[in-house]
Biopython code that builds the backbone (N, CA, C, O; Angstrom):
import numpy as np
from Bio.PDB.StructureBuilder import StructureBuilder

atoms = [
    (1, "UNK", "N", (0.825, -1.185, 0.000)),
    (1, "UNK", "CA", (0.000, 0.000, 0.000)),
    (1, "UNK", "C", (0.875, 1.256, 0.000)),
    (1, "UNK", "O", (0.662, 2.239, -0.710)),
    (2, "UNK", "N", (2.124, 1.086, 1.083)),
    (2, "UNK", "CA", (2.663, 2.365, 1.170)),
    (2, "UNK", "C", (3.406, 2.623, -0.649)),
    (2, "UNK", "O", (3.251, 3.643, -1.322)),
    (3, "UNK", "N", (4.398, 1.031, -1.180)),
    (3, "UNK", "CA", (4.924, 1.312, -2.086)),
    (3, "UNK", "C", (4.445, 1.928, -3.582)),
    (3, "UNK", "O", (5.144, 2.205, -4.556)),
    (4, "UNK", "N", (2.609, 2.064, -3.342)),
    (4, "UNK", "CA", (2.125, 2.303, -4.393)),
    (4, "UNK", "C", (1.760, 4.136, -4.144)),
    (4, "UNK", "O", (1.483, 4.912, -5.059)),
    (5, "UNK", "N", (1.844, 4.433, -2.913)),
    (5, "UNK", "CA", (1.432, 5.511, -2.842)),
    (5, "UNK", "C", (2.832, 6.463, -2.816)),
    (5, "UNK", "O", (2.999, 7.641, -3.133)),
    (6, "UNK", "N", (3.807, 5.389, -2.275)),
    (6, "UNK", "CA", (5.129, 6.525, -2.855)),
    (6, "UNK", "C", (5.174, 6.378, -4.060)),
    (6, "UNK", "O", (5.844, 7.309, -4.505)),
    (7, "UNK", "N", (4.713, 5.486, -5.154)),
    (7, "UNK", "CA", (5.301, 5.525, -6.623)),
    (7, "UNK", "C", (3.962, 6.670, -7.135)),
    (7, "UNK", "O", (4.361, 7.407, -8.036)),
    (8, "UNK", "N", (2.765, 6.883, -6.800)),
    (8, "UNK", "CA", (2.182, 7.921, -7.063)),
    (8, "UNK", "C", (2.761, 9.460, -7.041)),
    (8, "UNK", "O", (2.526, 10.352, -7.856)),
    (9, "UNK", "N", (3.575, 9.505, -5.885)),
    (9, "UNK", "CA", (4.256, 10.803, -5.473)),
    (9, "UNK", "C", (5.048, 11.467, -6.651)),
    (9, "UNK", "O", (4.957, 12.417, -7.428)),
    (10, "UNK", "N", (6.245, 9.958, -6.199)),
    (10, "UNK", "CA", (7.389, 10.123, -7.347)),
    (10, "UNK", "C", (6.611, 10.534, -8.543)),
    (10, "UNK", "O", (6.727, 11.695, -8.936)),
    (11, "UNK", "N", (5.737, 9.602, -9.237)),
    (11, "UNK", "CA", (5.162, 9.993, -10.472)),
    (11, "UNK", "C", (4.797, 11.769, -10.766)),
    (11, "UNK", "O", (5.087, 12.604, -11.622)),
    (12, "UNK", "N", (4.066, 11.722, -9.609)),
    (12, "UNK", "CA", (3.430, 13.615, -9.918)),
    (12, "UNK", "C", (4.789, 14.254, -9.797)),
    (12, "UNK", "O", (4.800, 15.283, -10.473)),
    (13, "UNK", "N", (6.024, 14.020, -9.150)),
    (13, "UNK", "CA", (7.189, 15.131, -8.357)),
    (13, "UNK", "C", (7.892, 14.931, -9.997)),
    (13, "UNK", "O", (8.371, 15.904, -10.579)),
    (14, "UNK", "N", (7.874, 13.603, -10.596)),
    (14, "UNK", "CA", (8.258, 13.895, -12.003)),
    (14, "UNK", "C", (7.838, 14.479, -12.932)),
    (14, "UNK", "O", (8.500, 15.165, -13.711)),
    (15, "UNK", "N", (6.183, 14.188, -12.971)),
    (15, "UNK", "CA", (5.740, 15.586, -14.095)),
    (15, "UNK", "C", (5.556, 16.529, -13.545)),
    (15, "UNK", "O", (4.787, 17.153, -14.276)),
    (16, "UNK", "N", (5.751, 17.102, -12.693)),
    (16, "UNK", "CA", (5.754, 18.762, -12.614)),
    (16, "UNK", "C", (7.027, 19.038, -12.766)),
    (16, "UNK", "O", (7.199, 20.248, -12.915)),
    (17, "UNK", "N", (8.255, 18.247, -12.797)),
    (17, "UNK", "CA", (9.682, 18.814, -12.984)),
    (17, "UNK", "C", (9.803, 18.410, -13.861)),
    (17, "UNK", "O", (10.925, 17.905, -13.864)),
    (18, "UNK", "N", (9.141, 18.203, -15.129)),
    (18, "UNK", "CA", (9.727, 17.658, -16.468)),
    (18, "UNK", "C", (10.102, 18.472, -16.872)),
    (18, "UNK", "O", (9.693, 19.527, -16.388)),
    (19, "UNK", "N", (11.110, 18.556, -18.007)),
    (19, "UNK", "CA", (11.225, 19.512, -19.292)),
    (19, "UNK", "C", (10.533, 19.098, -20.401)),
    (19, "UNK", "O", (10.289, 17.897, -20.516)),
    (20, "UNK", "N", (10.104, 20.031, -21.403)),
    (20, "UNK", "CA", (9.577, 19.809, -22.665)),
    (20, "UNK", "C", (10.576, 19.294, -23.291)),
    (20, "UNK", "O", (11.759, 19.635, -23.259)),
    (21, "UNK", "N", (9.742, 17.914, -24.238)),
    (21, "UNK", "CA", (10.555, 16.895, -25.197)),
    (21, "UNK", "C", (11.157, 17.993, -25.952)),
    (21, "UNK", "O", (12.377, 18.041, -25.799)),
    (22, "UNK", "N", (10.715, 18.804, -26.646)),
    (22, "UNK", "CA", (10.921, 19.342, -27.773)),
    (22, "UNK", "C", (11.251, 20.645, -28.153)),
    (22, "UNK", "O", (10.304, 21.244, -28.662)),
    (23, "UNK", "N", (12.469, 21.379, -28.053)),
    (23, "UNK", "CA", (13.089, 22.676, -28.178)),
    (23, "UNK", "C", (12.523, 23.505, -28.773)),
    (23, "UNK", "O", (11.934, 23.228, -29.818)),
    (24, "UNK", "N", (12.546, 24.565, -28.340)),
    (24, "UNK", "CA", (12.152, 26.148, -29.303)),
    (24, "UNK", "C", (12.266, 26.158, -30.596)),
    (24, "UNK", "O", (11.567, 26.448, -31.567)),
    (25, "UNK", "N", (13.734, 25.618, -30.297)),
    (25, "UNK", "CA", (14.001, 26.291, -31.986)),
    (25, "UNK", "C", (13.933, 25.480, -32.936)),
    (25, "UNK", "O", (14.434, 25.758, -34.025)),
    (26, "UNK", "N", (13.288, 24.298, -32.702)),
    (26, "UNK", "CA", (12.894, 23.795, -33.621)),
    (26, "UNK", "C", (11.412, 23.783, -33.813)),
    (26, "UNK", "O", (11.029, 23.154, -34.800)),
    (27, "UNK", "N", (10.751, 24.196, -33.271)),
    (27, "UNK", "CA", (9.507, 24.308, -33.262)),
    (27, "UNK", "C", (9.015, 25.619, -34.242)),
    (27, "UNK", "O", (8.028, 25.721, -34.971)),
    (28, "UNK", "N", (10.363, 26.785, -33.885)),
    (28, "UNK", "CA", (10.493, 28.029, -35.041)),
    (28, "UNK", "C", (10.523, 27.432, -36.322)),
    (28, "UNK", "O", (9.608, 27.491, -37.143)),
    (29, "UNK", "N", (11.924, 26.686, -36.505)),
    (29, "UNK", "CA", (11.944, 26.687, -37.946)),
    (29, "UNK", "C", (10.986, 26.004, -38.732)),
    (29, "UNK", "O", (10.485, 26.460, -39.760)),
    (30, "UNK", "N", (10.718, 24.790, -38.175)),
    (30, "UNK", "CA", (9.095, 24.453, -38.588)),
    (30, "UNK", "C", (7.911, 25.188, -39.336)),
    (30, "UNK", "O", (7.253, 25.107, -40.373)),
    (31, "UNK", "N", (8.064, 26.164, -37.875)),
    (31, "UNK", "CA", (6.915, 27.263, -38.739)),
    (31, "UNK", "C", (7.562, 28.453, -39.531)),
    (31, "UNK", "O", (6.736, 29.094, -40.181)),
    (32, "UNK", "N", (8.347, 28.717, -39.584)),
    (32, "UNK", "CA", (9.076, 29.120, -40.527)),
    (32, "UNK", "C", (9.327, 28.977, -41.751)),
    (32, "UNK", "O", (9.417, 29.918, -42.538)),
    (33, "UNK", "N", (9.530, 27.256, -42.169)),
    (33, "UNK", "CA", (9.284, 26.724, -43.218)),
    (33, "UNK", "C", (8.084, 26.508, -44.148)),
    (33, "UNK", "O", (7.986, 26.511, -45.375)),
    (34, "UNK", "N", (7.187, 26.317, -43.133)),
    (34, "UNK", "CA", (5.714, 26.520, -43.608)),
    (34, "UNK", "C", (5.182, 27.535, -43.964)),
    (34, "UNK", "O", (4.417, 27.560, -44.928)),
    (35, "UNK", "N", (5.560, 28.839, -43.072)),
    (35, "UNK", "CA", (4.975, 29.765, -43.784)),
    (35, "UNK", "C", (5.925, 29.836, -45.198)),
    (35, "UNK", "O", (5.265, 29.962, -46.230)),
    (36, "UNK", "N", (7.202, 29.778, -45.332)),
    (36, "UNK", "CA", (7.889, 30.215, -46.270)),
    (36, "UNK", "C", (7.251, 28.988, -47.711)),
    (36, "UNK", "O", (7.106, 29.385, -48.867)),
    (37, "UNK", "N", (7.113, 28.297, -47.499)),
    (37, "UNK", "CA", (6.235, 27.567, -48.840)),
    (37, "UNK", "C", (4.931, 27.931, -48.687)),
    (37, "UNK", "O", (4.414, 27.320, -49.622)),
    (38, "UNK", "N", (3.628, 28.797, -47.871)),
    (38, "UNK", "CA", (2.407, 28.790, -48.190)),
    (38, "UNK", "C", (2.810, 30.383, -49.002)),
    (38, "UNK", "O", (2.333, 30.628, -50.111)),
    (39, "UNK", "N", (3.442, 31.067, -48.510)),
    (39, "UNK", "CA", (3.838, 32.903, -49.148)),
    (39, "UNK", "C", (4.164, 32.501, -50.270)),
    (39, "UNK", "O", (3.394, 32.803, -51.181)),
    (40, "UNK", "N", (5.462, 31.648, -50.631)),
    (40, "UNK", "CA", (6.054, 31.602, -51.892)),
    (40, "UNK", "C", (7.300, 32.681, -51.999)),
    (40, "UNK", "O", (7.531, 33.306, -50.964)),
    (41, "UNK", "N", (7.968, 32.909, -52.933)),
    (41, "UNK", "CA", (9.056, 33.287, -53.189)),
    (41, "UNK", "C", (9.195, 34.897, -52.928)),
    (41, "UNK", "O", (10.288, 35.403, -53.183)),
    (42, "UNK", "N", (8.115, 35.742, -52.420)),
    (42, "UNK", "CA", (7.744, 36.928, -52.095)),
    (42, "UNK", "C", (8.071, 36.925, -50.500)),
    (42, "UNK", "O", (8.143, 38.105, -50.160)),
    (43, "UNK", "N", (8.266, 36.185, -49.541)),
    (43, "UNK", "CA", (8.538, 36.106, -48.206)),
    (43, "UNK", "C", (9.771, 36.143, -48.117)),
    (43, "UNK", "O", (10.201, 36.622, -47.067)),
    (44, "UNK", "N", (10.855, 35.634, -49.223)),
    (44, "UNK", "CA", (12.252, 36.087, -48.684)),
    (44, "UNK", "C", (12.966, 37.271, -49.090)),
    (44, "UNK", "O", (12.934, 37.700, -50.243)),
    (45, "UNK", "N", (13.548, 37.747, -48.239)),
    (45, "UNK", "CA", (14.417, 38.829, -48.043)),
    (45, "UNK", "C", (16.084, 38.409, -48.033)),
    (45, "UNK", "O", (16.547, 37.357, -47.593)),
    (46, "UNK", "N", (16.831, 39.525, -48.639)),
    (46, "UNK", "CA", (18.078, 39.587, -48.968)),
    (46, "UNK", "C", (18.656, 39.231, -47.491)),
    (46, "UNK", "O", (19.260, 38.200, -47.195)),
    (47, "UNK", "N", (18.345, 40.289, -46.651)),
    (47, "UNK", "CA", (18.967, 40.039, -45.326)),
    (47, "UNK", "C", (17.454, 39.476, -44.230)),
    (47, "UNK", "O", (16.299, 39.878, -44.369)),
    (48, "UNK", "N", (17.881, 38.617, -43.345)),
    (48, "UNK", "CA", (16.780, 38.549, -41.887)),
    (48, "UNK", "C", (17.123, 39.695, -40.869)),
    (48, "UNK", "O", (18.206, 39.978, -40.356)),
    (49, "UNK", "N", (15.831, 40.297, -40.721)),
    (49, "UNK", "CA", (15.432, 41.037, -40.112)),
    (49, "UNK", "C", (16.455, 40.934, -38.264)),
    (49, "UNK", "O", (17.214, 40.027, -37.922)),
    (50, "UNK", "N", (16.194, 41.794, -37.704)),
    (50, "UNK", "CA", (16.926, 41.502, -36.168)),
    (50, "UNK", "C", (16.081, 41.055, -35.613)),
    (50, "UNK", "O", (14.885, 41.262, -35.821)),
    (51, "UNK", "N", (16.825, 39.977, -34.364)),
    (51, "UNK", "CA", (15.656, 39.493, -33.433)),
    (51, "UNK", "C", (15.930, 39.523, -32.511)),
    (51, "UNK", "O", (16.975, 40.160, -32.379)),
    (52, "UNK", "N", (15.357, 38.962, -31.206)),
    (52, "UNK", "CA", (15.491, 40.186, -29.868)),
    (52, "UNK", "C", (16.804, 39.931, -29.449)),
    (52, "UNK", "O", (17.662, 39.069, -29.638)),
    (53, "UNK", "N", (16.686, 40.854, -28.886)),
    (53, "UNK", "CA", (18.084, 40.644, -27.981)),
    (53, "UNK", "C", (17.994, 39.759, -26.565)),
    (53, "UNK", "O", (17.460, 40.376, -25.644)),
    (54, "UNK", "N", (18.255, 38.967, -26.387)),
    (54, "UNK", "CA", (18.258, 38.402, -24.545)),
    (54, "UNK", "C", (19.573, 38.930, -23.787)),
    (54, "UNK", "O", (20.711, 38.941, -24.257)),
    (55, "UNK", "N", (19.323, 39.201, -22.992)),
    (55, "UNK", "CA", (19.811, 39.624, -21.869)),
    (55, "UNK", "C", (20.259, 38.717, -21.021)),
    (55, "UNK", "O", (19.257, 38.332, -20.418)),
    (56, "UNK", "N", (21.445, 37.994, -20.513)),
    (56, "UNK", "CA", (21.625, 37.160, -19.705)),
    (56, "UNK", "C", (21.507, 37.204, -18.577)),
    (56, "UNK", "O", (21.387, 36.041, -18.189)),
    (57, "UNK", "N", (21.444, 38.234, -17.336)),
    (57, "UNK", "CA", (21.001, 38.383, -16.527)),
    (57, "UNK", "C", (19.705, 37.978, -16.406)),
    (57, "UNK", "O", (19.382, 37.089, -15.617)),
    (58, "UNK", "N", (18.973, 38.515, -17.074)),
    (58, "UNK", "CA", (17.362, 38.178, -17.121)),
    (58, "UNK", "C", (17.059, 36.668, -17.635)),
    (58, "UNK", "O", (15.889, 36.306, -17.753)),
    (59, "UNK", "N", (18.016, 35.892, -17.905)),
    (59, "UNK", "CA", (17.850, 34.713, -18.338)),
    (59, "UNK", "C", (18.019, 33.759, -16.820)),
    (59, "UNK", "O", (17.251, 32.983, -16.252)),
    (60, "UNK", "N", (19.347, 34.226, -16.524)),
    (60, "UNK", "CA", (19.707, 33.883, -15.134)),
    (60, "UNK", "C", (18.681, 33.864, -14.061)),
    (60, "UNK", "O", (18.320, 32.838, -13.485)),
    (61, "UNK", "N", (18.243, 35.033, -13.834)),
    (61, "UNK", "CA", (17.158, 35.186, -12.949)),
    (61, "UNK", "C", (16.010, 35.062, -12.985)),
    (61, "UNK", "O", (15.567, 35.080, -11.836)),
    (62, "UNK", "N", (15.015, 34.903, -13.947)),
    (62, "UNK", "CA", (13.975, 33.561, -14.371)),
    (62, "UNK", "C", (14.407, 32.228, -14.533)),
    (62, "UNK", "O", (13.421, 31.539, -14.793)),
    (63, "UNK", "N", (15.691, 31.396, -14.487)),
    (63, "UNK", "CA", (16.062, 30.369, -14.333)),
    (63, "UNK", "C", (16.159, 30.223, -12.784)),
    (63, "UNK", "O", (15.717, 29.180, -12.303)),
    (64, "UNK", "N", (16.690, 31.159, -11.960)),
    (64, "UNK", "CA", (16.774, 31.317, -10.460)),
    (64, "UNK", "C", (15.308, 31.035, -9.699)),
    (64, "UNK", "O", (15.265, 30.241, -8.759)),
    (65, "UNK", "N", (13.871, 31.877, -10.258)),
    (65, "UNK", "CA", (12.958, 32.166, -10.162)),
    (65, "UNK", "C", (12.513, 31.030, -10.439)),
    (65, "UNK", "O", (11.850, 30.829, -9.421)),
    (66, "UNK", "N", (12.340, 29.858, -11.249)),
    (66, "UNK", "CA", (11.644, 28.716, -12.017)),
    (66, "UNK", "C", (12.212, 27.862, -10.789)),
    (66, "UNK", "O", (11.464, 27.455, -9.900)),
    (67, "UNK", "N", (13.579, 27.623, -10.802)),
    (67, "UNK", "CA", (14.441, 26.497, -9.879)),
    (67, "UNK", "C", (13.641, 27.132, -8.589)),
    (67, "UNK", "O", (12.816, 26.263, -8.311)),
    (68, "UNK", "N", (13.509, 28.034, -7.826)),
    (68, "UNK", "CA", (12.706, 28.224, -6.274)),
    (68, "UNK", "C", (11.469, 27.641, -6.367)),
    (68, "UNK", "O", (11.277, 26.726, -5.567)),
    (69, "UNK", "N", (10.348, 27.981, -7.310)),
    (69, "UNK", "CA", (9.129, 27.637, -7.565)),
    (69, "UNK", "C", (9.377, 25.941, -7.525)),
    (69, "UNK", "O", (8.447, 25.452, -6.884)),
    (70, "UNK", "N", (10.023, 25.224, -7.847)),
    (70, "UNK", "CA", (10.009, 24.329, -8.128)),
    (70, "UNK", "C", (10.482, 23.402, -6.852)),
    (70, "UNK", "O", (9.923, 22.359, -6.512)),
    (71, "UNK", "N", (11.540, 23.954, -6.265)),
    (71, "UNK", "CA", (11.711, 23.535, -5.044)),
    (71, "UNK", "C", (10.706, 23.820, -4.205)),
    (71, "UNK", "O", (10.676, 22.999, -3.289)),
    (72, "UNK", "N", (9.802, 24.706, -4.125)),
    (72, "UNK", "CA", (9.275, 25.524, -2.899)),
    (72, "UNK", "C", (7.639, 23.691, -3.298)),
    (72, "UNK", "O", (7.079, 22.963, -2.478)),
    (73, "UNK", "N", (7.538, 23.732, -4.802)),
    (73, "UNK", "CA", (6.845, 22.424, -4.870)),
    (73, "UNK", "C", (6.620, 21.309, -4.309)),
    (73, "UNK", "O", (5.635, 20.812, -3.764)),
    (74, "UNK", "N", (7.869, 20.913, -4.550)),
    (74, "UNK", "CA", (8.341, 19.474, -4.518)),
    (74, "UNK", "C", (8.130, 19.809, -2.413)),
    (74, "UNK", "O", (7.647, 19.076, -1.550)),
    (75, "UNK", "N", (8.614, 20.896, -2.338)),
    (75, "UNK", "CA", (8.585, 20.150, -0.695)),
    (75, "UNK", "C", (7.274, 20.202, -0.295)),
    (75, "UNK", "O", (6.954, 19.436, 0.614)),
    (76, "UNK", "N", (6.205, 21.134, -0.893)),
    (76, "UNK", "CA", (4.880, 20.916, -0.243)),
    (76, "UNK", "C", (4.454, 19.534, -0.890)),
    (76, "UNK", "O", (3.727, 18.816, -0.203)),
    (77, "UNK", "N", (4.772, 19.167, -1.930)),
    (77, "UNK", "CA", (4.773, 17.697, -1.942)),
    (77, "UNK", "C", (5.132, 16.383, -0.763)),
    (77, "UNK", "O", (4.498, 15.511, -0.168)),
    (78, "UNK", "N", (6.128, 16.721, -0.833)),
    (78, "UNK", "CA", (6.500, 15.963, 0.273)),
    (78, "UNK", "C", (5.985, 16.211, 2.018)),
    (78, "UNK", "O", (6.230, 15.262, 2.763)),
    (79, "UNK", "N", (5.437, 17.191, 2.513)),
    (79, "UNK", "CA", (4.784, 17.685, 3.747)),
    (79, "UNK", "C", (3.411, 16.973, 3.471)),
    (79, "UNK", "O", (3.021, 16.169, 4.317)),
    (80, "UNK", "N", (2.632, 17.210, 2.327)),
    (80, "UNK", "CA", (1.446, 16.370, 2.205)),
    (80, "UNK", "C", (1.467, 15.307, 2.295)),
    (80, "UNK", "O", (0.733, 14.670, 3.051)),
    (81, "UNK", "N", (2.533, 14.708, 1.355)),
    (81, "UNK", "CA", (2.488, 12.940, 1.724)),
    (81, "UNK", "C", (3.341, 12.167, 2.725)),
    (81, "UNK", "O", (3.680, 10.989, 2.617)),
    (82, "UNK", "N", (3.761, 13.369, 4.139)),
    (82, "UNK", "CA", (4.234, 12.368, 4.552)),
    (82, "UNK", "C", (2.801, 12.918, 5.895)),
    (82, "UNK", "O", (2.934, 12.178, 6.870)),
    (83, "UNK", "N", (1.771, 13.796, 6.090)),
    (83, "UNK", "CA", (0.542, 13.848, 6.562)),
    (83, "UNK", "C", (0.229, 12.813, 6.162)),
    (83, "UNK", "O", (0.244, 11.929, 7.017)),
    (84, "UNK", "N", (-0.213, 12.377, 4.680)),
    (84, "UNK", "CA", (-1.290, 11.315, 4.160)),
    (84, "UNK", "C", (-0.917, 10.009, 5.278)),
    (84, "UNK", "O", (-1.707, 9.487, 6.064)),
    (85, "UNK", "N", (0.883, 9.595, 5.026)),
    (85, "UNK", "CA", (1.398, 8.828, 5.512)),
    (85, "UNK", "C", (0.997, 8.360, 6.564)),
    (85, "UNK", "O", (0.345, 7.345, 6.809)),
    (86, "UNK", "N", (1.583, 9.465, 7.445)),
    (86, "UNK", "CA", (1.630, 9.746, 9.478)),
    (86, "UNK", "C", (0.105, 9.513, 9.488)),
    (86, "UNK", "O", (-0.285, 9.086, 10.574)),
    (87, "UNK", "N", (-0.699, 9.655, 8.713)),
    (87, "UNK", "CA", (-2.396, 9.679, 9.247)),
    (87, "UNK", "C", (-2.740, 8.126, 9.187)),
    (87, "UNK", "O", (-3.013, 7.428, 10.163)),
    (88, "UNK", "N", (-2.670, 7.683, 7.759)),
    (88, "UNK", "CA", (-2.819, 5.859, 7.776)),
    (88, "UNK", "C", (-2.064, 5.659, 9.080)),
    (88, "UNK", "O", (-2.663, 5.682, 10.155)),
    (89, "UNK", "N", (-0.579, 5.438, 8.981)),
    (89, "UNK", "CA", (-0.181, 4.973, 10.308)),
    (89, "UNK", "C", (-1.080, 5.046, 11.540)),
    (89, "UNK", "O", (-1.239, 4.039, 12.229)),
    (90, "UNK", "N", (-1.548, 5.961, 11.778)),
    (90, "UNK", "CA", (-2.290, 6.394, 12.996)),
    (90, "UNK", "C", (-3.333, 5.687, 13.063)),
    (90, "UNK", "O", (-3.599, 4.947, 14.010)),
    (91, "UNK", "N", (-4.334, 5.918, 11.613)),
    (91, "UNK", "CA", (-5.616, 5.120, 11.639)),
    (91, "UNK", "C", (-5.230, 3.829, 12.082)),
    (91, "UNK", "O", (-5.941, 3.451, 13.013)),
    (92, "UNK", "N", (-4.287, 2.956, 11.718)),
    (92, "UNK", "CA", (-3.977, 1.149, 11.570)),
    (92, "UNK", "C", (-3.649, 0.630, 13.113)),
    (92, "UNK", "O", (-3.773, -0.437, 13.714)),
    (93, "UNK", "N", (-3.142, 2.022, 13.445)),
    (93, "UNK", "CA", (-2.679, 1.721, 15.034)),
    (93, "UNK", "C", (-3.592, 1.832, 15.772)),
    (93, "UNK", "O", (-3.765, 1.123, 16.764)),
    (94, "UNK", "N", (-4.423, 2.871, 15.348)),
    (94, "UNK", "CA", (-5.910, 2.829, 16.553)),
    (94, "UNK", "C", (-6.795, 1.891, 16.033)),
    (94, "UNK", "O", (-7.443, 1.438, 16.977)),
    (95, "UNK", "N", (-7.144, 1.362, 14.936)),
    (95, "UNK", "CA", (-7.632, -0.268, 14.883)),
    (95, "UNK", "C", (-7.253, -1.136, 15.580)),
    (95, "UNK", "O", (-7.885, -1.734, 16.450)),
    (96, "UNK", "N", (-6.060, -1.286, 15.207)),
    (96, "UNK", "CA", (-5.178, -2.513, 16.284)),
    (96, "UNK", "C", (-5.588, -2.468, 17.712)),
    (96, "UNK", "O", (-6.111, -3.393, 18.333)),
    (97, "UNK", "N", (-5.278, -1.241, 18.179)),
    (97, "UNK", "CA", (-5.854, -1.278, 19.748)),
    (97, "UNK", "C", (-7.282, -1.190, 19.775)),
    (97, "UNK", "O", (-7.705, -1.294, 20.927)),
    (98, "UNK", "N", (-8.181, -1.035, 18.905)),
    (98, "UNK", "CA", (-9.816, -1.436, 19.125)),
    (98, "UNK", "C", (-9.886, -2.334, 19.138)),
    (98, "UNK", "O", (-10.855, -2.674, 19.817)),
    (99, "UNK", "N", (-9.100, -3.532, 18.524)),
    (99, "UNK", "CA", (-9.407, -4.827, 18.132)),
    (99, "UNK", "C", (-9.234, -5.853, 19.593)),
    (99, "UNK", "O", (-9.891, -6.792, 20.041)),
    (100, "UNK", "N", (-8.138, -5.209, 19.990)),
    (100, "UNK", "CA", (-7.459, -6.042, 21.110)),
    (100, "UNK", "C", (-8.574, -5.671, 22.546)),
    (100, "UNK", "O", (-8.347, -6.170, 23.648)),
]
sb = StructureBuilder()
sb.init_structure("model")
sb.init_model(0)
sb.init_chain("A")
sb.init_seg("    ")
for serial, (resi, resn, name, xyz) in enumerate(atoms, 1):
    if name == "N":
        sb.init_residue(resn, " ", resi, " ")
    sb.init_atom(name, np.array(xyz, "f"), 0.0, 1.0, " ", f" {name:<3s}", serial, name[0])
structure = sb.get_structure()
């Protein structure tokens, strides 16, 4: 009973910390390509246009920001299920002594 309800845990503590299968930038050029064959030969340009600039700081610190959220998760995860836990225990033990 307990080993199925820790493999439930684990399960959820893994999909909320997953990463996406599948990168940005390929998901751009994709659509990129598509639009560039539905336009036709009128969509390209001599030079590509500029594109944003990122800022590494600001990359840093929404990576900082994501990693807390994520920890601050996982442990209310773990405070709930070890309540769920500590509570069965409790219930099984005060059976036992009704029984006797």
């Amino acid at each position: 009973m307990i080993k199925k309800l820790l493999a439930g845990l684990m399960l959820s503590v893994v999909v909320l910390l997953a990463v996406p299968g599948m990168p940005a930038s390929a998901v751009t050029s994709q659509a990129t390509v598509a639009l560039s064959k539905s336009v036709g030969p009128l969509a390209q340009q001599a030079t590509a246009p500029p594109g944003p600039r990122i800022d590494p700081a600001e990359t840093d610190r929404a990576n900082a920001e994501k990693t807390k959220n994520k920890v601050v998760i996982g442990l209310i995860v773990l405070v709930l299920a070890a309540i769920v836990v500590g509570g069965r225990y409790l219930r099984r033990k005060k059976r036992k002594a009704a029984k006797s």
